[in-house]
C-alpha positions in Angstrom: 0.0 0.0 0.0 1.7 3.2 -1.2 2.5 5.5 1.6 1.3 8.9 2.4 4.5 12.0 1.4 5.5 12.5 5.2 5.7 8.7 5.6 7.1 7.7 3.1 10.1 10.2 3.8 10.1 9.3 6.9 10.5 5.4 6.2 12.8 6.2 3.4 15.3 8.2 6.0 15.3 5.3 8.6 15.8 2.5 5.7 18.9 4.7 4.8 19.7 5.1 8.4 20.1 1.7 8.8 21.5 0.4 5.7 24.7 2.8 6.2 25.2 2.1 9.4 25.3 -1.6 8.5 27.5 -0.5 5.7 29.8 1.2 7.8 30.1 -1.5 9.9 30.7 -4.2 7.7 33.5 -2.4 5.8 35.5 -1.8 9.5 36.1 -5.7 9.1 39.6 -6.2 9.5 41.4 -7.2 6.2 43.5 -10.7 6.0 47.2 -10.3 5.6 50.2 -12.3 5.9 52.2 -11.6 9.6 55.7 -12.8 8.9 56.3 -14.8 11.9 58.9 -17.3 12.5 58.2 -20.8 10.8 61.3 -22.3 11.3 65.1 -22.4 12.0 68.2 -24.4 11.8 69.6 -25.1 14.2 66.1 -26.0 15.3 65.2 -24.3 18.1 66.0 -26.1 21.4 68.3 -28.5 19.1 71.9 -29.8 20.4 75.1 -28.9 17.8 78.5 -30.4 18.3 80.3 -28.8 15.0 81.2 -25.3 14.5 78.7 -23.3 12.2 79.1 -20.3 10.4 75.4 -19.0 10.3 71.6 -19.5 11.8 69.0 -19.5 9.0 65.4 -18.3 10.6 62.8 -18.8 8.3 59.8 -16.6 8.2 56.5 -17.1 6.3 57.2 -13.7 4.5 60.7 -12.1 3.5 61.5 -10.0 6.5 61.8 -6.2 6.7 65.6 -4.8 5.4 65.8 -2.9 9.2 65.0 -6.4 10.8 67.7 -6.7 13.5 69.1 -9.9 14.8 71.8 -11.1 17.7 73.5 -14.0 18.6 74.6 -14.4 22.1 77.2 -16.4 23.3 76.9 -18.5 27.0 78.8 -15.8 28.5 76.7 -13.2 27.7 78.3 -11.8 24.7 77.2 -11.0 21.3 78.8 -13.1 18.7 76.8 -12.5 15.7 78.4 -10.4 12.7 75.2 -9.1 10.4 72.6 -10.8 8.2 71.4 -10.9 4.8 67.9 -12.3 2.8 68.5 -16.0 1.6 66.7 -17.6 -0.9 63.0 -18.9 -0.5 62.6 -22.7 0.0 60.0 -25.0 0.6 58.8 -25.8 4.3 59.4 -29.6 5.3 55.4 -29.2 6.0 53.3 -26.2 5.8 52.9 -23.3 9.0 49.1 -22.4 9.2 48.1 -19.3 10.5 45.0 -18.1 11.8 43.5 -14.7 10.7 40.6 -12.8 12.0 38.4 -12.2 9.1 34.3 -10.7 9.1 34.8 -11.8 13.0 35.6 -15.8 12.3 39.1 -17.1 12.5 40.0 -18.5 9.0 43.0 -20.2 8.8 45.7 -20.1 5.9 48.7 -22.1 5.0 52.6 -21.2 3.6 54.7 -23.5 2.1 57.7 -21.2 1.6 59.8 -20.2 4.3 61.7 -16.8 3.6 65.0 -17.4 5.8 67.1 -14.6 7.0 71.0 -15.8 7.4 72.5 -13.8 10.7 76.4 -14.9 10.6 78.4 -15.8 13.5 81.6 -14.3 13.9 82.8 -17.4 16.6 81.8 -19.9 19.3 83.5 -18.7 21.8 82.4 -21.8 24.5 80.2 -24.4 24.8 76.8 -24.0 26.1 73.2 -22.2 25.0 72.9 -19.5 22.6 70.3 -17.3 22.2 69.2 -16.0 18.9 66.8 -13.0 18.8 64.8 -11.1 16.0 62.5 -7.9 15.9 61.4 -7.0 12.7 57.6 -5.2 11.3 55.7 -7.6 9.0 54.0 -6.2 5.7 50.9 -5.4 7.5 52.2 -3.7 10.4 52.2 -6.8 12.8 55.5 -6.3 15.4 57.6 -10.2 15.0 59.2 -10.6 17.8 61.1 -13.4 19.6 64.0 -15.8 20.3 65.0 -19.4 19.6 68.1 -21.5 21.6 70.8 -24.1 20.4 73.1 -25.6 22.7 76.6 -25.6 21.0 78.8 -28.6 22.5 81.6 -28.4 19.9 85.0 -27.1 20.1 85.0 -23.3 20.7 86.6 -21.4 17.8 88.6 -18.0 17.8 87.5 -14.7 17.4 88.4 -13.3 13.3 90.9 -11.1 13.5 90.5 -7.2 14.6 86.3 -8.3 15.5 84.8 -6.8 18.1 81.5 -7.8 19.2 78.5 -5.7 17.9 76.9 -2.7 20.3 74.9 -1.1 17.7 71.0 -1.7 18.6 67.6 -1.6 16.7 67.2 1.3 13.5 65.0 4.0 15.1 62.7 3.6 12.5 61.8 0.0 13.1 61.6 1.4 16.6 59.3 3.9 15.3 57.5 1.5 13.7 56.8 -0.9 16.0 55.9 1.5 18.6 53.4 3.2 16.0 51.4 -0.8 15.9 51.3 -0.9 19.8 49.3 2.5 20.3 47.0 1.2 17.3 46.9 -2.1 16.7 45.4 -4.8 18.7 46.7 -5.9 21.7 49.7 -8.4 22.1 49.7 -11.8 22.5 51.4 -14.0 24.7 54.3 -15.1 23.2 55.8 -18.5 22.7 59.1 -19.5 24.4 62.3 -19.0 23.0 62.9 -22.9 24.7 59.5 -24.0 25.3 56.1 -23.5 24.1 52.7 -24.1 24.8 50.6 -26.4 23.0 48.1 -24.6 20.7 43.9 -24.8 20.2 43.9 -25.3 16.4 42.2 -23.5 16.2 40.7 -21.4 18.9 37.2 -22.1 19.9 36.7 -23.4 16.0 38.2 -21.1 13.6 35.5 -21.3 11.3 32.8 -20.0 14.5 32.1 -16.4 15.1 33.9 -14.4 17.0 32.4 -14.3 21.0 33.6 -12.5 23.8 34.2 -13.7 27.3 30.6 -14.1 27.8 29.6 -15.9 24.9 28.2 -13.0 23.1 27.8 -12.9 19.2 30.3 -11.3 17.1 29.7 -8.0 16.0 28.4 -8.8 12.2 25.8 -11.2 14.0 24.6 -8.4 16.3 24.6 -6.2 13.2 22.0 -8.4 11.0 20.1 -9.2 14.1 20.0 -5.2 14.4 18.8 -4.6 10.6 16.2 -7.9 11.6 15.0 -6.4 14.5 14.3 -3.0 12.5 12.8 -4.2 9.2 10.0 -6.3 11.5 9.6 -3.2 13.7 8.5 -1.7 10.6 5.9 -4.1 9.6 4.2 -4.1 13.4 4.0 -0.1 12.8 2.1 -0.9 9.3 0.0 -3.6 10.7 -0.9 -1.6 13.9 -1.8 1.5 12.1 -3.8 -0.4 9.7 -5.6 -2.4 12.2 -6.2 0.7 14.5 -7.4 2.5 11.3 -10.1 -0.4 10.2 -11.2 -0.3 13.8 -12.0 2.9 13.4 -12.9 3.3 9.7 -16.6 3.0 10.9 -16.6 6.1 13.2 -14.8 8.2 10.7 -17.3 7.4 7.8 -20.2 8.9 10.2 -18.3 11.9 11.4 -17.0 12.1 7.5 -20.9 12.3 6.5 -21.8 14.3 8.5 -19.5 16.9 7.9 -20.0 16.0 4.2 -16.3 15.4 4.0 -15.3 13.8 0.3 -12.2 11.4 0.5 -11.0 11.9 3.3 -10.9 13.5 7.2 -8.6 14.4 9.4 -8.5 12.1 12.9 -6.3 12.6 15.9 -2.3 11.8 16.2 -2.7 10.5 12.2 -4.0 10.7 8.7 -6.4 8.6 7.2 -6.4 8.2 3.2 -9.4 6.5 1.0 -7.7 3.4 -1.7 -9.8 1.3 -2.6 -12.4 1.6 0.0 -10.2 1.0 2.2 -9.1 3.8 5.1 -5.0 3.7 7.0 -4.1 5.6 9.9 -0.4 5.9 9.7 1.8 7.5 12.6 2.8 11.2 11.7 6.8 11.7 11.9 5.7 13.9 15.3 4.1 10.9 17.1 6.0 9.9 19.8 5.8 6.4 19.8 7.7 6.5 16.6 10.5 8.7 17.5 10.9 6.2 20.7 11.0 3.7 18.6 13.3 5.1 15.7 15.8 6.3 19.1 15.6 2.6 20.6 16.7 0.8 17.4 19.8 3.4 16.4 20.8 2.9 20.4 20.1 -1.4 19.4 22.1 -1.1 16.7 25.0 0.8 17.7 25.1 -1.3 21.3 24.7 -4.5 19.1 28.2 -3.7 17.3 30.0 -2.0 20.2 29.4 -5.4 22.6 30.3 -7.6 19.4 33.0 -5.5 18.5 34.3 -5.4 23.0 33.8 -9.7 22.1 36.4 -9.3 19.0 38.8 -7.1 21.1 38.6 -9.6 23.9 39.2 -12.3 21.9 42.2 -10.3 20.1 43.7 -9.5 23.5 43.9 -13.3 24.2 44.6 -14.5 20.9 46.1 -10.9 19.4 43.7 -11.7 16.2 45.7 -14.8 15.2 46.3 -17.9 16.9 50.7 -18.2 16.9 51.8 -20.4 14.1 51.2 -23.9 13.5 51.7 -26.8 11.5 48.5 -29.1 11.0 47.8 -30.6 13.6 51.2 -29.9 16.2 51.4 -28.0 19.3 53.0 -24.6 18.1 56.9 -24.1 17.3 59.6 -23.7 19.9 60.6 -19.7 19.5 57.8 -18.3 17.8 57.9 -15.7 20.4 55.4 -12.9 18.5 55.7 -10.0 21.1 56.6 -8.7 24.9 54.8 -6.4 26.8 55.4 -4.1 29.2 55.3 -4.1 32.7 55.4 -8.1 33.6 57.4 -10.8 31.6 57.5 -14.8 32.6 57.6 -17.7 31.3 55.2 -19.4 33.6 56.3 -22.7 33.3 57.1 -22.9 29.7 59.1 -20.0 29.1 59.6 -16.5 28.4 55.9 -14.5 27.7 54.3 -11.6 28.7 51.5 -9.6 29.4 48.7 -6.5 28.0 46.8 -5.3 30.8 49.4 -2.8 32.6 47.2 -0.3 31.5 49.4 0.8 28.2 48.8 0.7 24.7 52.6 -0.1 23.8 53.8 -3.5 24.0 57.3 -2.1 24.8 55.9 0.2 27.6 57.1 -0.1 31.2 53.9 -0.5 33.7 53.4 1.6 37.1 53.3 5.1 36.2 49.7 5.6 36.4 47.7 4.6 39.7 44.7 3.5 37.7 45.2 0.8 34.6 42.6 -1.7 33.4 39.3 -0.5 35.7 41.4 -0.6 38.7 42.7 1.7 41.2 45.4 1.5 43.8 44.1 3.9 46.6 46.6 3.9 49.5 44.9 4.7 52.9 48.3 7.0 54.2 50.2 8.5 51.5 53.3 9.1 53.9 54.8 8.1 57.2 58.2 9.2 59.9 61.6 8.3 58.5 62.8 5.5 60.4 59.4 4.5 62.0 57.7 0.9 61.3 53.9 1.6 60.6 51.5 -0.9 59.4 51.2 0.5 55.4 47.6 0.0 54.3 45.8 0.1 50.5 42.9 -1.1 49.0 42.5 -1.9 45.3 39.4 -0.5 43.9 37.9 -2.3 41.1 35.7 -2.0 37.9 32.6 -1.4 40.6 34.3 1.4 42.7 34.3 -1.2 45.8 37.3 -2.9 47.1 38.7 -5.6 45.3 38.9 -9.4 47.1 39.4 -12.0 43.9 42.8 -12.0 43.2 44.5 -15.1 41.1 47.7 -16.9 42.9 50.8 -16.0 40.7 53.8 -17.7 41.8 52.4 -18.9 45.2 51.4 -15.0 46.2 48.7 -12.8 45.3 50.7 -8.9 45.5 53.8 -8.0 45.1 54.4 -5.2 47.0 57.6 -3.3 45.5 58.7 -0.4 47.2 61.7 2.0 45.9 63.1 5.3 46.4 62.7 8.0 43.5 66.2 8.1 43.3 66.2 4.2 42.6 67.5 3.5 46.0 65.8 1.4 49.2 64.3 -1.1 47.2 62.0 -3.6 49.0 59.4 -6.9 48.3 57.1 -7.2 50.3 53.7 -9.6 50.3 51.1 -8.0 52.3 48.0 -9.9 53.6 44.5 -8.9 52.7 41.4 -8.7 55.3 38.4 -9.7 54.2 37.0 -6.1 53.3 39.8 -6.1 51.2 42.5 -3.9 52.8 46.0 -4.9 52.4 48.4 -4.3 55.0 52.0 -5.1 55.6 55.0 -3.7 58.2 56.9 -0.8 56.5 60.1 0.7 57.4 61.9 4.0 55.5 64.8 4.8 57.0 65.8 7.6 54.5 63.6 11.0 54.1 62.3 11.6 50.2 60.0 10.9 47.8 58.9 6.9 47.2 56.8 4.8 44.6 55.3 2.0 45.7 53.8 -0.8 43.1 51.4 -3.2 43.2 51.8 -6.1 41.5 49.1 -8.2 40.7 46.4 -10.4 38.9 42.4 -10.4 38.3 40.3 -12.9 36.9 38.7 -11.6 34.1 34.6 -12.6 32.8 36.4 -15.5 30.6 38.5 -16.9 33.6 41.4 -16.1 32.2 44.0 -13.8 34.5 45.0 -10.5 33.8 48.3 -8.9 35.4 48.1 -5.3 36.6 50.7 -2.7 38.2 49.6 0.1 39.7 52.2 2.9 41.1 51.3 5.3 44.2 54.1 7.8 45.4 54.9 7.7 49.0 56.2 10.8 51.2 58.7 10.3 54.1 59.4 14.0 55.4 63.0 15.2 56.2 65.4 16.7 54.8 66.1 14.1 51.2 69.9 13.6 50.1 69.6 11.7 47.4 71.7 8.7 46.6 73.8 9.2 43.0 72.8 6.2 40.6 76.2 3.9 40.9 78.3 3.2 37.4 77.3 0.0 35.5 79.3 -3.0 36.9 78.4 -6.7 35.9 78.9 -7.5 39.1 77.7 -7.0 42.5 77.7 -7.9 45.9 74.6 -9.8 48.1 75.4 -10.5 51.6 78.2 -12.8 51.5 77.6 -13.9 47.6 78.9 -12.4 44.6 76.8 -12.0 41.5 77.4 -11.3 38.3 75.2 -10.4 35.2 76.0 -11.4 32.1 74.3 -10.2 28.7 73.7 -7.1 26.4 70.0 -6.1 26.6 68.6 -3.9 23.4 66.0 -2.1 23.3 62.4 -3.7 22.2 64.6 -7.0 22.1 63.9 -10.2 23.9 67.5 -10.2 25.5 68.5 -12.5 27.7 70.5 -11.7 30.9 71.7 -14.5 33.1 72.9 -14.2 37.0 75.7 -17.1 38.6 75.7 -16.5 42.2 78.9 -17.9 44.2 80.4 -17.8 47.1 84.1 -17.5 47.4 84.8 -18.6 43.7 82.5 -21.6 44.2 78.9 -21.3 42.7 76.3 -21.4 44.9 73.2 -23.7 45.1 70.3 -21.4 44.2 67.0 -22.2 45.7 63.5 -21.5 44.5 62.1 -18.1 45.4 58.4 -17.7 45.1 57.9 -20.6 42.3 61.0 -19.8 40.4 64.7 -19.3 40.8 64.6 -15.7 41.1 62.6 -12.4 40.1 64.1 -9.3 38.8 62.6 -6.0 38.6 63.9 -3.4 36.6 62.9 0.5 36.9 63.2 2.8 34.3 65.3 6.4 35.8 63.1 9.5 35.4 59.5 8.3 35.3 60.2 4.9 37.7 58.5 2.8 35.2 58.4 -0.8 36.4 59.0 -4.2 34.7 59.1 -7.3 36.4 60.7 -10.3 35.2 60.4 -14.1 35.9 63.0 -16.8 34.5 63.0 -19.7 32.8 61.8 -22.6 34.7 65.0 -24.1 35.4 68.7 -23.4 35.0 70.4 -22.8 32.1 74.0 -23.7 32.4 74.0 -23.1 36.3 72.7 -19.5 35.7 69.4 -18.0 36.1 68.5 -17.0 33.0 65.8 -14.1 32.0 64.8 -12.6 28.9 64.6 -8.9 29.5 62.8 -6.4 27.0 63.8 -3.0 27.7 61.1 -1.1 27.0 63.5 2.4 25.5 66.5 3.7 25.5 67.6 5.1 29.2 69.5 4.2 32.5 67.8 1.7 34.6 68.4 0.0 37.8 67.8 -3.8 38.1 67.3 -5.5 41.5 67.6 -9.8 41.1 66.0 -11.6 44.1 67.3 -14.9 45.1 67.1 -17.4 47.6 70.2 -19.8 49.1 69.8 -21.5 52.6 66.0 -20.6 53.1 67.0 -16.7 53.2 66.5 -14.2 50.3 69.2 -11.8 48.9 68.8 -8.9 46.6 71.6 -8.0 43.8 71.0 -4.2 42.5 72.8 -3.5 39.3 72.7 -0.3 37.1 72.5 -1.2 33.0 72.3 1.8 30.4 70.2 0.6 27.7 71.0 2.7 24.7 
């Protein structure tokens, strides 16, 4: 039945409404591209070699960027590697499959040709593990990051004449570049280990499903045709309604129509009524409330339809980062395909080196801590300072996402909070682990012997809707009054001195790199037996001069060569001040060093 002028506009405007809103939405879905990871390398990663080799081949699924930047470092902690070139493409012994996020499903896609990049080793200067590490930007922006291992047990070979081991770090502009992804591109994944990885869902909930948040929710093209649904059959019940309420009525408005000798038509209340056909509609004038109500309730449908299936795609890409990491058909993934760090806090949890999103920042090289507030949560501190050399009973509460205090906190290596506590000028550095009442106030002893300025972190993980933990760090300053002499920032050393051990540090950390950095504790020349601290052989926390941004660092699950090995990404260029917890004999030590990342 044709439609009245007014009408008709109006219907005409709310069709288009709708169909370029779903327009716009559906051409926001994220285009499929390749990522470059790592597919493969030889040595393998993890693998055992016995004779000397000139090179490591890493073989991506795309030819790497010319900026990529690669080291080699040797057990002692010393770069051995002497540049890199593109080789030529060859066939994969099997193909890698990678998972893309495409129309809000995960499709999956295979390469048969790995691209290899040919980093050169100057020498092997002893026997033991070496670490290779890579950063480079794929084609489509994606940050490749990550690390294999080889243990070399071969005879060790001399250095080339007049070499001296590489210093230079990562081009700025790769920098650049992959700091330009984190503040726009999705968030990070957890990355693989450089020595052992986790086995993968191939893929994850069922590539081929839609996309669902935490909840179960339906990905954001479902909520969109269920939006456009819901507004073309809102539609008909306004044309059935009107024409039912009309043919209820046609009877009265024939009298009153007679008797005001009115020809084809009258004029009734809240609508117009036309004559086709014998027939009489009332249909609702662009005024009538009911309508603009409902017009309102179905923009607000539509645009909360997308935005909660668009939150389910984020939350999915925040756990997955958009792809699932790399596998072969049916395997768990590769050894070293170690996509990304983050910032703030870095372990291996059991299967080696990964980190974390959820500090708060949008970088994935970003140290955590400088903000009191990250991820819904708040750090709210009930005194902000305290008498030097007094012992008061320091109290907080964490606030969470409904402005009450927080009580579900997950266990992360056998504690809830860290409780990290530091001087601005990097100096009176304390762990603590406070306990938590049941209102959810922390509290723990605190002593500051030295007047000044503090920050104190708090180091911890919440469950989120999918059950899945996210880590947070939270900074609050802390004032102890007095007159503040502040302590100068000690000269790098490699070395340093922890109670009655020595310990030294042994690597070259780059910036945005996954470097590793080992500690060998001993006593008197003879190594000492290093206990397990907290679930692991010993934490390190590293904070950033200036703005006292905070990383915190576990190790690999066991020993590596009778050292504690980390893999530390310094998240820019600046002085730092690293503080390595350990335990021998039941009682903990702390080792502070000073390492100028350049």
């Amino acid at each position: 039945m044709p439609l009245p002028p007014a009408p008709a506009r109006l219907g005409s405007g709310l069709l288009a409404l709708v169909l370029s809103s779903a327009v716009a939405v559906l051409a926001s879905a994220p285009p499929a591209a390749a990522h470059g990871t790592l597919a493969a390398a030889a040595p393998a990663d993890g693998s055992a070699v016995s004779r000397p080799l000139a090179a490591v081949e890493l073989y991506f699924t795309e030819k790497v960027a010319g900026n990529a930047y690669f080291t080699v470092t040797a057990p002692g902690g010393v770069r051995v590697d002497s540049g890199w070139s593109h080789g030529e493409p060859k066939p994969l012994d099997r193909p890698v499959r990678e998972y893309f996020l495409v129309d809000g499903k995960f499709e999956p896609r295979e390469y048969a040709t790995g691209f290899p990049a040919v980093v050169r080793i100057a020498h092997l200067p002893a026997s033991g593990q070496y670490s290779v590490s890579y950063l480079t930007v794929a084609s489509d922006g994606d940050t490749v990051r990550g690390a294999t291992t080889f243990r070399y047990t071969g005879p060790t070979t001399p250095a080339p004449r007049g070499w001296r081991p590489p210093t230079e770090q990562p081009d700025p502009a790769l920098l650049a570049a992959t700091e330009q992804h984190s503040a726009t591109g999705p968030a990070p994944a957890m990355s693989g280990s450089p020595s052992a990885a986790p086995t993968a869902s191939s893929p994850p909930a069922a590539a081929a499903a839609t996309v669902t948040g935490d909840e179960g929710g339906l990905g954001w093209p479902a909520w969109t045709g269920l939006a456009v649904a819901a507004t073309a059959v809102a539609a008909l019940v306004i044309r059935r309604r009107s024409t039912g309420r009309a043919s209820d009525r046609r009877g009265a408005a024939r009298v009153a129509a007679g008797r005001r000798g009115a020809g084809t038509g009258s004029r009734a209340r809240g609508g117009t009524t036309r004559r086709d056909g014998g027939a009489r509609t009332r249909w609702p004038q662009p005024s009538d409330p009911r309508l603009a109500l409902l017009v309102g309730g179905l923009v607000v449908a539509l645009l909360t339809g997308f935005g909660l299936g668009r939150i389910g795609a984020g939350d999915q890409r925040s756990t997955t980062g958009a792809r699932v990491p790399t596998t072969r058909p049916g395997e768990p993934v590769a050894a070293g395909q170690a996509m990304s760090t983050v910032d703030g806090h870095q372990h291996p949890a059991g299967t080696g080196p990964h980190t974390h999103p959820g500090d708060g920042g949008t970088s994935q090289t970003r140290a955590a801590g400088t903000t009191v507030s990250a991820g819904g949560y708040t750090l709210r501190p009930v005194e902000r300072s305290q008498p030097a050399g007094a012992t008061v009973n320091y109290r907080f509460r964490i606030i969470g996402t409904d402005r009450r205090a927080a009580t579900g906190f997950a266990v992360v290596h056998e504690t809830t909070l860290h409780l990290i506590v530091v001087g601005r000028d990097l100096a009176g550095y304390q762990h603590l682990h406070p306990t938590m009442a049941p209102d959810g106030t922390w509290s723990v002893p605190l002593k500051l012997s030295r007047p000044g300025g503090y920050r104190i972190y708090a180091d911890f993980s919440v469950a989120t809707p999918g059950g899945s933990p996210l880590p947070l760090v939270l900074g609050v300053d802390h004032l102890v009054p007095g007159a503040h002499s502040p302590t100068a920032l000690p000269p790098p050393h490699p070395a340093a001195t922890a109670g009655p051990y020595t310990v030294s540090m042994d690597g070259t950390p780059a910036v945005g790199m996954m470097s590793p950095t080992s500690f060998r504790v001993g006593r008197s020349g003879t190594p000492a037996q290093v206990e397990r601290y907290l679930g692991a052989y010993g934490h390190l926390v590293v904070v950033r001069e200036g703005d006292l941004g905070y990383v915190h660092v576990h190790p690999e699950p066991e020993l590596v060569d009778g050292a504690v090995k980390f893999w530390l990404t310094p998240p820019s260029p600046g002085r730092y001040r690293a503080f390595f917890d350990f335990q021998v004999d039941g009682t903990v030590h702390t080792a502070e060093y000073t390492i100028d990342v350049r």
